[in-house]
N, C-alpha and C positions, 0 to 999 in steps of 0.2 A: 281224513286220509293224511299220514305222513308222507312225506315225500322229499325225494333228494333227487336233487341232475347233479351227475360227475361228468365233468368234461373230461378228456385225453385228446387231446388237437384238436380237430375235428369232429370225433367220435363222441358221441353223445349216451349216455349210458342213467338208468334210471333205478334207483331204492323206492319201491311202494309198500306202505304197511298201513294194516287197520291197527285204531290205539286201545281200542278197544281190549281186541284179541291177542295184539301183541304179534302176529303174521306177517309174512310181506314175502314181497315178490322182488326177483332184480332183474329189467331187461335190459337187453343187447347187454350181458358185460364183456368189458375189453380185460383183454389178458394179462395185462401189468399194472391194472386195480383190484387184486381179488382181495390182497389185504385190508386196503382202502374199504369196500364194500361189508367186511366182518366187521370190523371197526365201527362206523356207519351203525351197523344194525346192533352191536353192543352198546354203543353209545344210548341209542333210544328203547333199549331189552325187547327189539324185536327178533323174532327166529324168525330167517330163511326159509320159508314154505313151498317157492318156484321159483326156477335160472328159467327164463325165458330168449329167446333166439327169436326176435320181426321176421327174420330170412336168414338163408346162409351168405354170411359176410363175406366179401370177395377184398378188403379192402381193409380190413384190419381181424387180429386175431381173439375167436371168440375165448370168452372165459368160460362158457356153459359148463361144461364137463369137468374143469378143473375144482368151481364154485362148490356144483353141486355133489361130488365127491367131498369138499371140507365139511358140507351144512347136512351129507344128506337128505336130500332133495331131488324130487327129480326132475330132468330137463324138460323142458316144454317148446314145440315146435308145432306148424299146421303139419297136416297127413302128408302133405305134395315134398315131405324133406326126406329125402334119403341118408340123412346123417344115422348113425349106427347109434351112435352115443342118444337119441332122445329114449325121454322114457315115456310119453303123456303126447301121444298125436290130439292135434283139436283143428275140428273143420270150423267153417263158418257157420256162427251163430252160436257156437258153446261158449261158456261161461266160466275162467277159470277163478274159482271163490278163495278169496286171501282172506278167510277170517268173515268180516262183514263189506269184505270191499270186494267187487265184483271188477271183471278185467273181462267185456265183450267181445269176442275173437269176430273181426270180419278180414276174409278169405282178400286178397287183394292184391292179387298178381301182376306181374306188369317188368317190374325191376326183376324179380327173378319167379320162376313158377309156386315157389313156397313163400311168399311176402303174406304177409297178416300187419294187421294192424289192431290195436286193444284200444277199446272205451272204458273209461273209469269217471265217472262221475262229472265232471267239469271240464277233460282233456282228452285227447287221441294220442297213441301214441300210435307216430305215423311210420315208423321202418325209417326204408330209401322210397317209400312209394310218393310220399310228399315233402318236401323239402321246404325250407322257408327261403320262398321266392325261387323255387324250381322241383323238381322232382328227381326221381332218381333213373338213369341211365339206363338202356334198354339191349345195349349190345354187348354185356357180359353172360356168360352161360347160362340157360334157360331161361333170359328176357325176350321179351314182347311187346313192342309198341301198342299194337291193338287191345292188347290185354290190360296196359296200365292204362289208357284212356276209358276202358270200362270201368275198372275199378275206380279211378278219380271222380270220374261224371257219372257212371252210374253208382256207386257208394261213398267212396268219402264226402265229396262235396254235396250230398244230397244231407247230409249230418246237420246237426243243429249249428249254424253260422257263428254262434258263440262260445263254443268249445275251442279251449285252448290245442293249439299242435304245439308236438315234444316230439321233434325226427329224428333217425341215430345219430343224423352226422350235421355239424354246419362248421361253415368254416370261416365264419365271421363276427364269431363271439355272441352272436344273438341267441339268446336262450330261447326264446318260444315266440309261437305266435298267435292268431286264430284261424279258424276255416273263414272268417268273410273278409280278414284282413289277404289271405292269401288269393280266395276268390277276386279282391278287386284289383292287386295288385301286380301275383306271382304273373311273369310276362309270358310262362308254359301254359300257363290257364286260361291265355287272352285267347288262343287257339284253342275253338270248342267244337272244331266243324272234325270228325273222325279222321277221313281222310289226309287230312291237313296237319293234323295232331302226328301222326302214323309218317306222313314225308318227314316234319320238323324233328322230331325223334332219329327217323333213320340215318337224318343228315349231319347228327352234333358232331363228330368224327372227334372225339375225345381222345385226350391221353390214356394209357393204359396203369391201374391203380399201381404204385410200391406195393412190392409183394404179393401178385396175386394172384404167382403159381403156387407158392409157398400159405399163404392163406387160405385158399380153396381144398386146398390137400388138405390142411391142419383142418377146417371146420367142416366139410366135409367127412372127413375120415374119425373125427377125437382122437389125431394122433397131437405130438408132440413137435412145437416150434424149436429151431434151431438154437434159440434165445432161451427157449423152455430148458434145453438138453442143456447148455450152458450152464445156466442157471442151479442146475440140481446138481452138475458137477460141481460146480466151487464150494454147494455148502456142504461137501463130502470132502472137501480137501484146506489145508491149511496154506500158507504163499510164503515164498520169501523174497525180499528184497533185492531188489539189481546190488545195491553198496553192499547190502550183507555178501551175496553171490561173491563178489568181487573181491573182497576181502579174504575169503574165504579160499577164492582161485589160486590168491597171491598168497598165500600161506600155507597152500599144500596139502590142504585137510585131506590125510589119507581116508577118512570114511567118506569121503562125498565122493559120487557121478553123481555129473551135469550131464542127463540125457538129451541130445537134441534131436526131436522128432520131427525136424521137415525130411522133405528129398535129398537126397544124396548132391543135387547139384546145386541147392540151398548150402546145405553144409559146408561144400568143397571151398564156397566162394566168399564165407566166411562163420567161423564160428567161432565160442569162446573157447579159449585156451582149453586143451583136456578132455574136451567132453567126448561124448561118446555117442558116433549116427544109430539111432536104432528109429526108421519112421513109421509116423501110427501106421498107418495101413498094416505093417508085418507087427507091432508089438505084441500081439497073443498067440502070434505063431514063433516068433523067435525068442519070447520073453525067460525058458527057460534054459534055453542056450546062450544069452547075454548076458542076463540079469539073474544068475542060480543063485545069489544070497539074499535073499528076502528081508536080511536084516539093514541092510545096505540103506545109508542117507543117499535117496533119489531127488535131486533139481529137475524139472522138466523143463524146456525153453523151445517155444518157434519164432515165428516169426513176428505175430503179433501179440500173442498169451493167449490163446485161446486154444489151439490144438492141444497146445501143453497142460491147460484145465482138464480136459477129456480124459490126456495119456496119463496123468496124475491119478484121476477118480479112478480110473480103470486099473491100476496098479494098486491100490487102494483096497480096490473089492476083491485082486486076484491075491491080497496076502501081503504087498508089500506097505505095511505100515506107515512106514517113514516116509512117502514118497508125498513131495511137495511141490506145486507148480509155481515157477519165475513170474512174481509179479509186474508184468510187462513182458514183453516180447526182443528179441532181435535187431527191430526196427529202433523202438526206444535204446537198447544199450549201446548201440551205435552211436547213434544222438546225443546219449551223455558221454560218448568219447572214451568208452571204457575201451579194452583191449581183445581184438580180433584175430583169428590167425587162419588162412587161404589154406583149402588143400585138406589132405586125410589126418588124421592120427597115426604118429606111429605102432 
């Protein structure tokens, strides 16, 4: 079996391939490795055969649907996942076959009602259901203390003690460990009595994950992250520079607007010399009563550069060619002391 763990903080993510066939599989991938993971599997002239999802991630953003869009492939999730985006439901005890390497689905609820975990030859991969040296949390949407207690004692740890675990997440740089290493030591596990297991769970009163109204929605849904939206704006648009900007202010370039798309009471209280309020929110409804010449050199600029990414692509796609978003924001020109002026435009 080939095999790769890619770390991302925390997040634990996996490349399995037979060398045989040339197949493989990627679980849990994280959102801002999809390159990383092609790469990987060029590198060793494996093709992408299955994106696989342990669970739906409450805690960081899955790569599923974006992956298996690039490789053609399809998603894989247990039955109990409401995700829109899977293609390949698998209950407990199917087998999903990568070539000659087999990946045994067991059903293993507890952290969320869709958790699985996969057998491959020498390892488990354990989701959030097992963690090295603890488990996964039980009071995020459709958790169950009683349910992860069955699955741990009555299936994972009934598994062969010598089988490596590979869980999504750790956050102490330990790559792996075993089922008998965790059985003697994990201090979740010391507690074996149900009842007991079921108080100590209900009572961890944890923090609540980064992002995870935003991540539930996204993996949940196979919609698009904020960082995603971002992301596909900039390689739609080209940047220019504060010192170019600036240079440029101060020399009068009759073919430039500086669009600035914050609030009106952003602008009023300071913007750059010239420019001109038009904020996203209205820019497709007033875009051709402001901006009627389409051939026009367009600056975008807000506060931080990023609204200005959006209002730029989006000028972009409605025909205005030229239109380029301020590398940086507001904040920064400030910063480096460039020149501001209070109030409207005449």
């Amino acid at each position: 079996m080939l095999f790769e763990q890619i770390a991302t903080g925390g997040c634990q993510s996996y490349l399995v391939g037979c060398r045989e066939t040339c197949a493989a599989a990627v679980i849990d991938p994280e959102a801002s490795q999809v390159d990383r993971y092609l790469a990987l599997a060029a590198r060793d002239g494996l093709r992408i055969r299955y994106v696989i999802d342990t669970h739906t991630h409450a805690d960081h953003f899955s790569a599923s649907r974006q992956l298996a869009q690039e490789v053609h492939a399809p998603v894989v999730m247990h039955r109990a996942s409401t995700a829109p985006m899977v293609d390949m439901h698998v209950d407990d005890g199917d087998m999903v076959v990568v070539g000659r390497l087999r990946l045994q689905v067991l059903h293993t609820p507890g952290h969320t009602r869709d958790s699985m975990s996969l057998v491959a030859e020498d390892r488990v991969f354990t989701g959030d259901t097992l963690l090295i040296g603890g488990t996964g949390r039980t009071d995020l949407p459709t958790g169950d203390s009683g349910a992860l207690y069955d699955s741990l004692f009555g299936k994972l740890l009934k598994l062969d003690p010598a089988l490596l675990v590979f869980p999504a997440h750790d956050y102490r740089g330990r790559g792996h460990s075993t089922l008998a290493a965790e059985i003697a030591d994990n201090p979740r596990l010391q507690v074996r009595e149900r009842d007991a297991f079921i108080a100590m769970m209900d009572s961890l009163n944890l923090g609540m994950p980064t992002h995870i109204t935003e991540a539930l929605r996204t993996n949940l849904s196979g919609g698009k992250t904020v960082a995603q939206m971002l992301a596909e704006a900039a390689s739609l648009v080209p940047f220019m520079s504060m010192a170019q900007l600036k240079a440029r202010v101060e020399q009068g370039d009759p073919d430039l607007i500086v669009l600035d798309v914050r609030e009106r009471e952003a602008y009023q209280a300071a913007h750059i010399p010239g420019a001109q309020l038009l904020p996203r929110g209205q820019l497709e409804l007033r875009v051709n009563q402001d901006l009627p010449d389409p051939t026009r050199r367009i600056v975008t600029c807000c506060e931080l550069g990023r609204i200005s990414t959006l209002a730029a692509a989006t000028l972009r796609q409605m025909g205005f060619q030229r239109a380029v978003a301020l590398d940086g924001g507001m904040q920064a020109w400030r910063e480096a002391g460039y020149p501001t002026r209070p109030g409207a435009e005449p």
